[in-house]
N, C-alpha and C positions, 0 to 999 in steps of 0.2 A: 433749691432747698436752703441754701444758708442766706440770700436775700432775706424766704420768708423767717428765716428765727432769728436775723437782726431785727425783722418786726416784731418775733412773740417776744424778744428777749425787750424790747424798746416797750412794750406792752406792760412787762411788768415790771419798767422803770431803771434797767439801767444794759451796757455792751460790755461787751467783752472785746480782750484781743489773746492773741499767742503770746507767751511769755519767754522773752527774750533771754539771754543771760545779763544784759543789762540792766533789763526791769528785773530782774529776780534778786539781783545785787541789791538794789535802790528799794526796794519792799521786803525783803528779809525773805523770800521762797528759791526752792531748788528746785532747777529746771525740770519739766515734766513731771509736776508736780499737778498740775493746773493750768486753770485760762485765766488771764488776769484781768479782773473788772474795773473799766478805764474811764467807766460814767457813768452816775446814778440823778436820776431824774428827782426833786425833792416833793416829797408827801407821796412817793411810787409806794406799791407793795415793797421794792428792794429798799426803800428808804426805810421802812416800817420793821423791817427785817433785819436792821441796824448793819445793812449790805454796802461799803464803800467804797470808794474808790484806791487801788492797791492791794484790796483784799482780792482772796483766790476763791475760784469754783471748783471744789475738788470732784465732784461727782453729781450728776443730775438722775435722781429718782435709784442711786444707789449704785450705778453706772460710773466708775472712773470716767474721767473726760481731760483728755492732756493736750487737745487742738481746737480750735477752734469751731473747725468740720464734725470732730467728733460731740462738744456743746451743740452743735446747731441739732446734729441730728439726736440727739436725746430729748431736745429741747422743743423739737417738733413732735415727736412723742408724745413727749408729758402734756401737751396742749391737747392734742385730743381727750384724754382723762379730766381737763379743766383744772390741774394744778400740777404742783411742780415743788416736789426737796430736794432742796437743795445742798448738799456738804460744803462748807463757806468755810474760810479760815485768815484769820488778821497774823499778823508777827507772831503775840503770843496764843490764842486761842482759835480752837473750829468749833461747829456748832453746824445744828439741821436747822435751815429755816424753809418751813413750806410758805407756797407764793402763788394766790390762786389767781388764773386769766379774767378775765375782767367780761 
């Protein structure tokens, strides 16, 4: 199951990983806050969704998500419905961006 939602997640442009207390220092998030996204494909839907790299996924389809196991399987979810909101957050702001499978 989490093979396949590093593909849905790679689908719609960008990975994630676990957010460390190191990463969470270094991007301004507290831990278990989120999964931290570590690559964004350019011209993706996450691209288009002004989605980057350091920024956090706080919740998938309204679902908190604080592992990476728990992303995958929300995120397998959402793909059957053929799209996916996302709860995103930078340093200073969060925001929904929905992000349809392709």
């Amino acid at each position: 199951a989490q093979q396949e939602a590093v593909e849905l997640a790679e689908e719609l442009g960008f990975s994630v990983r676990d957010l460390t207390p190191e990463l969470g220092e270094k991007f301004g998030h507290e831990l278990g806050e989120g999964v931290l996204v570590d690559g964004v494909q350019p011209f993706s839907a996450a691209a288009q969704a002004e989605i980057q790299p350091g920024h956090l996924i706080l919740s998938v389809d309204r679902e908190p998500v604080t592992t990476v196991a728990e992303f995958s399987e929300a995120l397998a979810q959402a793909a059957e419905r053929g799209r996916v909101l996302l709860r995103v957050k930078s340093r200073r702001y969060s925001w929904y961006a929905l992000l349809r499978f392709e």
